[in-house]
C-alpha positions in Angstrom: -8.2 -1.4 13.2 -11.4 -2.4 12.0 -12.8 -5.4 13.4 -15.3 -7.6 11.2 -16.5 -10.6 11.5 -16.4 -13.2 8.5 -20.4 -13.8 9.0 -21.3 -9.9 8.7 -23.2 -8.8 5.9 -22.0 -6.7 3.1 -24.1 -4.0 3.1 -24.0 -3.9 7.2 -20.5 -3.3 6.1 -20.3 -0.5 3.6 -22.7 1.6 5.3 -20.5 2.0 8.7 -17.5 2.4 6.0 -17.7 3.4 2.6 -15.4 3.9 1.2 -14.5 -0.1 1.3 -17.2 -0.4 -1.0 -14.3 0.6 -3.8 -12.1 -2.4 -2.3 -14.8 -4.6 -2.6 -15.6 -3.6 -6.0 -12.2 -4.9 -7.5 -12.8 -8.6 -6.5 -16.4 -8.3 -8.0 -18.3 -7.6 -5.0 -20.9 -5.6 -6.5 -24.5 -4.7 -5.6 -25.9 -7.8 -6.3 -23.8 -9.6 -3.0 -24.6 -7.1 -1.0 -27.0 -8.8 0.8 -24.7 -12.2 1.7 -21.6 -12.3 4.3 -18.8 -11.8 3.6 -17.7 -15.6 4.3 -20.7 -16.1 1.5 -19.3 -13.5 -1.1 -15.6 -14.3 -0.9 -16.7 -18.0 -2.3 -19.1 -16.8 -4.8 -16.0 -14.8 -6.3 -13.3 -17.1 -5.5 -11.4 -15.0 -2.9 -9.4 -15.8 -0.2 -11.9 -14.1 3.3 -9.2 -14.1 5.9 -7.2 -11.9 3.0 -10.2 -9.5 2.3 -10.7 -9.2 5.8 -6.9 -8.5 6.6 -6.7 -6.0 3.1 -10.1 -3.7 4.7 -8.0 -3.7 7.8 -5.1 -2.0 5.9 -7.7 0.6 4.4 -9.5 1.1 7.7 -5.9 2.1 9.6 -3.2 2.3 7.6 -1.3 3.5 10.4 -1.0 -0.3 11.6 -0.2 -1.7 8.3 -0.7 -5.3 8.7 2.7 -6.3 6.7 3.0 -9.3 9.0 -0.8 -11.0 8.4 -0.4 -10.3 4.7 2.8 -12.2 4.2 1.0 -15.1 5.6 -0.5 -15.1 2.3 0.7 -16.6 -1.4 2.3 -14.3 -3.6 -0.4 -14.8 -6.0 -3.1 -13.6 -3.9 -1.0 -10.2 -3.3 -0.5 -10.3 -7.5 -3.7 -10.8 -7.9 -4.7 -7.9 -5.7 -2.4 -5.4 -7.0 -3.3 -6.3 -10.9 -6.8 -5.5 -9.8 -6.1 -2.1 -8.8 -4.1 -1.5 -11.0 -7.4 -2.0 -13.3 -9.4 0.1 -10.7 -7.0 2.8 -11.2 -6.6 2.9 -14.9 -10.5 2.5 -15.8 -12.2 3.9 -12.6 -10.1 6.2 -10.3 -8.2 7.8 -12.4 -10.4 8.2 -15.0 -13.2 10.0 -12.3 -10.6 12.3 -10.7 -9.8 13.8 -14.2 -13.5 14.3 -14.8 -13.7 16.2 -11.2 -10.8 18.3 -11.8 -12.5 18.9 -15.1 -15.4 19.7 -13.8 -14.5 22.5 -11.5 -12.9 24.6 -14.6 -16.2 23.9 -16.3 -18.2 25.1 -13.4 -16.4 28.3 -12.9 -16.8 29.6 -16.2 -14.2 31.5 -16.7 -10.3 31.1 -17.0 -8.4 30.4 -14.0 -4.2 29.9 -13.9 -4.4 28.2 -10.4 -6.8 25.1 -12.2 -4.9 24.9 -15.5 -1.6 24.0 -13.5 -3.5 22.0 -11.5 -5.0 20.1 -14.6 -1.8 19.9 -16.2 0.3 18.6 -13.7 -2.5 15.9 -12.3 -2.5 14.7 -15.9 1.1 14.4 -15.8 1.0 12.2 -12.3 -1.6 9.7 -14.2 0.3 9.2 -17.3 3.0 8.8 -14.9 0.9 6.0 -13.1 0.0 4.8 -16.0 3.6 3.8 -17.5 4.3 2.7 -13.7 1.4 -0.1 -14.4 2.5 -0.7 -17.8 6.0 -1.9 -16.4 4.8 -3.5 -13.9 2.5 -5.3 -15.9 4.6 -6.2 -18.6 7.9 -7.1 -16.9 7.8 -7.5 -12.8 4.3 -9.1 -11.7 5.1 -11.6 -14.8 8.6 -12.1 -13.6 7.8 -12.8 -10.3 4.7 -15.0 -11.2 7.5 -17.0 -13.2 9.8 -17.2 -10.2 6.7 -18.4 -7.7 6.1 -21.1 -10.5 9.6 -22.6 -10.9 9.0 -25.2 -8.4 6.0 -26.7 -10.1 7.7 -27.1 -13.6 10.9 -28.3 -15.3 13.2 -25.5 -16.5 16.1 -24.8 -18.6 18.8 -23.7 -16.8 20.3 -21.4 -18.8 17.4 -19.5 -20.0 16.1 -19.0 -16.0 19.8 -17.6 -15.4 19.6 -15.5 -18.1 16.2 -14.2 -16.9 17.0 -13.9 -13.4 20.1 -11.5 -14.8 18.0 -9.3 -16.5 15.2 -8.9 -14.2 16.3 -9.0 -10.9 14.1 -7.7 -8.5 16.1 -4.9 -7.0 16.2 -3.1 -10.6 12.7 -2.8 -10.5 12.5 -1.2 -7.1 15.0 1.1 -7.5 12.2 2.6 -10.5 9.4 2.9 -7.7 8.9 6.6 -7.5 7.2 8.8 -5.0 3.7 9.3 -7.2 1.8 9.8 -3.7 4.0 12.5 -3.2 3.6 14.4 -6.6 -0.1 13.8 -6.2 -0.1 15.7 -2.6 1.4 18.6 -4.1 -1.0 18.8 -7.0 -4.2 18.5 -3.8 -2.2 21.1 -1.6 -2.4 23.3 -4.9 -6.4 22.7 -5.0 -6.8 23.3 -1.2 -4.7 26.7 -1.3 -7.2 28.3 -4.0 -9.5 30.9 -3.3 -13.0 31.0 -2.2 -14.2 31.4 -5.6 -13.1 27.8 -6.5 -13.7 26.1 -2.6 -17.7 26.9 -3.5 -17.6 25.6 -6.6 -20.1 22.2 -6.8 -17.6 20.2 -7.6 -14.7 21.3 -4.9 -15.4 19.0 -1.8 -16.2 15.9 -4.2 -12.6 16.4 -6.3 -10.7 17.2 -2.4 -12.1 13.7 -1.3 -11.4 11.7 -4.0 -7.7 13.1 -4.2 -7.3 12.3 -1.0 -9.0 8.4 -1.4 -6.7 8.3 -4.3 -3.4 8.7 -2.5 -4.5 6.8 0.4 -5.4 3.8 -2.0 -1.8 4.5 -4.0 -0.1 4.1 -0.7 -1.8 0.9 0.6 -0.5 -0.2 -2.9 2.8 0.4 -2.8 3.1 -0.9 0.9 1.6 -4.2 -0.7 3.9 -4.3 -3.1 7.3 -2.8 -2.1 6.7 -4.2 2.3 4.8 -8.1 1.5 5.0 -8.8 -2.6 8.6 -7.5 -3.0 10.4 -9.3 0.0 8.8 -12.4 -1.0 9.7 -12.5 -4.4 13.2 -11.5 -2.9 13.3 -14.5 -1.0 11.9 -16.7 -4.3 15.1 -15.6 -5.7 17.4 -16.0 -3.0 16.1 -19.8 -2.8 16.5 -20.5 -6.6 20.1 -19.0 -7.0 21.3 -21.0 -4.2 20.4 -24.2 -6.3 21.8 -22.8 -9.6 25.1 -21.1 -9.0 
């Protein structure tokens, strides 16, 4: 687990790791705070330190997922996080790993069966991960934000049974699919081609960011499905008690 101090300095930071420089870049961390610490930073942009801190943890090992430090946090910091990936995904990650993939067929010049399945079926995992966001967006983060509100405003009671009938949490999770999994296949496709493609410019670059990408899917959906998820659970739990 990384360990970083709330006084170091950004840049100190992304140049002994990073690839954090694409975490930061989601809370608006950009060039221009590079030179402050990250204490300094976090209240230029409004964010939480002791969160960013514990999220570059879960980047830097995911293998000791910090699910216990994060739930120590509000339910709107983790929505917050997870609508601003899902933005990172859908304008920036996404959008660069197509262009790699892309740019491989364009570099080789010639066609190739092997990179035309792999274009096709990557394309399908995005749109995939695109409707994924678009529910999420539209029906469960809005849902839950609802939920976290209830205890700061008056409601009706039949309209919040209604809603918690129709959008319980547990229908949404049974709709989480295994995108990180479809994604692997689509890089173990890449990394089986020949030589002709491994020399191509653009080979290593694409291999990386494939990997980065299913990395950053899987911190996601730990977020969402290990800390945001049992949380909102509970939110439930709480409000149907005093209901029914």
């Amino acid at each position: 687990m990384v360990t970083i101090s709330k006084e170091a300095r950004i840049k100190d930071l992304i140049e002994q790791h990073a690839y954090l420089k694409d975490v930061l870049s989601r809370f608006n961390i950009d060039q221009g705070l590079f030179g402050l610490t990250i204490v300094d930073a976090c209240n230029v942009v409004g964010l939480n330190a002791d969160f960013l801190l514990t999220l570059l943890g879960a980047y830097e090992n995911p293998d000791a997922f910090p699910e216990q430090e994060l739930k120590k946090f509000p339910v709107t910091t983790m929505l917050d996080f997870l609508q601003k990936t899902h933005q990172y995904y859908r304008y920036r990650r996404l959008p660069e790993a197509e262009k790699y993939i892309f740019d491989l067929i364009r570099e080789l010049m010639a066609p190739h069966a092997m990179l035309d399945e792999i274009n096709r079926e990557f394309t399908e995992v995005k749109e995939e991960i695109l409707e994924h966001i678009a529910l999420e967006e539209a029906s469960l983060f809005p849902y839950i934000l609802y939920l976290y509100n209830i205890g700061y405003n008056e409601y009706n009671l039949v309209e919040l049974y209604e809603l918690m009938e129709k959008n319980a949490i547990s229908k949404f999770t049974t709709e989480h699919d295994d995108i990180e999994r479809q994604l692997e296949l689509v890089l173990d496709k890449l990394e089986s081609c020949d030589d002709r493609i491994q020399q191509l410019p653009s080979f290593d670059k694409t291999v990386r960011h494939l990997h980065g990408l299913i990395k950053d899917l899987t911190i996601h959906k730990w977020v969402e499905d290990r800390v945001l998820t049992p949380a909102a659970i509970e939110i439930e739990k709480k409000i149907r008690k005093e209901i029914y």
